[in-house]
C-alpha positions in Angstrom: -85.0 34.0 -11.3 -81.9 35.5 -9.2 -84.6 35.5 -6.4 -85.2 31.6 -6.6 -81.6 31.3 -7.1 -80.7 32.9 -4.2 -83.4 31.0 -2.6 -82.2 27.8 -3.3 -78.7 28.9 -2.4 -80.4 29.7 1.2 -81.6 26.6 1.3 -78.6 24.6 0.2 -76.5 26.5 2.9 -79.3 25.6 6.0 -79.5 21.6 4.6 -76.0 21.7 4.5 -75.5 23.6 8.2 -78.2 20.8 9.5 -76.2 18.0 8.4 -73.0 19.1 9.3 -74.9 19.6 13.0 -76.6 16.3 12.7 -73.0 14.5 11.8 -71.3 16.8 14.6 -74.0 15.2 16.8 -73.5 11.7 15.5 -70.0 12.0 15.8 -70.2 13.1 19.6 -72.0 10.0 20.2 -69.7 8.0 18.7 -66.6 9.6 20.3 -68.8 9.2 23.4 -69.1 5.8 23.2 -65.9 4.8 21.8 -64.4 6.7 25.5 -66.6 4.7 27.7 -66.0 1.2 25.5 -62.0 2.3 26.4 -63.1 3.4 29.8 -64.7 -0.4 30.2 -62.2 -2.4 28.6 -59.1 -0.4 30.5 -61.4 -1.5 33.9 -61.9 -5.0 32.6 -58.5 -5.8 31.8 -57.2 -3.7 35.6 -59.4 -6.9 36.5 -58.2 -9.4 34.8 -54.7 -8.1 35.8 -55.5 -8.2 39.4 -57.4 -11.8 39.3 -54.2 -13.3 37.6 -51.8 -11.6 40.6 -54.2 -13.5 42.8 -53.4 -16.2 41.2 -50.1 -15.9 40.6 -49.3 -15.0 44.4 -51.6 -17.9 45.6 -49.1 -20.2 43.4 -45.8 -18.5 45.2 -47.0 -19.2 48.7 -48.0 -22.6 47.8 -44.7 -22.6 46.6 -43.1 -21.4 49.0 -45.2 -23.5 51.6 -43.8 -26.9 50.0 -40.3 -25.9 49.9 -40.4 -24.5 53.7 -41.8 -28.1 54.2 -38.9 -29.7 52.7 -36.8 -27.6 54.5 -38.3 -28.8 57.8 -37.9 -31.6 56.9 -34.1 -31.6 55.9 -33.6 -30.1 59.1 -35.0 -32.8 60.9 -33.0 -35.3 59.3 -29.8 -33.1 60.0 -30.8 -32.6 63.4 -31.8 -36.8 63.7 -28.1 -37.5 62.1 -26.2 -35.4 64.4 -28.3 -36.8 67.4 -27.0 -40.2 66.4 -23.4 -39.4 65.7 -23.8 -37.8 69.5 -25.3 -41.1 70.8 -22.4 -43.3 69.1 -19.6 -40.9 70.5 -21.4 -40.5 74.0 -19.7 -43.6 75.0 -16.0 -42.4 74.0 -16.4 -39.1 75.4 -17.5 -40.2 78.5 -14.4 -42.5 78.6 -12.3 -39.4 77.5 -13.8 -37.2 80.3 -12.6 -40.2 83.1 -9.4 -41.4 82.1 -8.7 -37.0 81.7 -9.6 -36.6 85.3 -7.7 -39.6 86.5 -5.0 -38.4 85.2 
């Protein structure tokens, strides 16, 4: 009887060391996947992060083109206006610059 006892004890004890090597196992795997699930979704999102910069830089320029544009344009106009104001005062100067050096 003490034989079969110790037996069955034997036996208890290698069940027991094969499951705790079969969850060791199981839980490897798991922590295995679980790193390369992190690995993937840490790659995907670096993606999405670099798409949306794209984006978001595409939309600055654009930006930044328009208001260069309006700038231009502004400039023009200034550049127009003081033309004019030149054209209108052309006449008076020119009368200045005479009656100076006939005096």
């Amino acid at each position: 009887m003490a034989r079969e006892s110790a037996e069955k004890i034997r036996e208890t004890e290698a069940e027991a060391r094969n499951k705790i090597k079969s969850a060791q196992l199981e839980a490897d795997k798991i922590s295995k996947e679980a790193a390369e699930k992190a690995v993937k979704i840490v790659n995907e999102a670096k993606e999405t992060a670099l798409q949306q910069s794209k984006i978001l830089m595409s939309q600055a320029e654009e930006e930044a083109q328009k208001e260069i544009q309006q700038l231009e344009a502004q400039n023009i106009e200034a550049c127009n206006q003081i033309r004019t104001m030149a054209e209108k005062n052309k006449d008076s100067v020119i009368s200045f610059i005479i009656r100076r050096i006939i005096e």
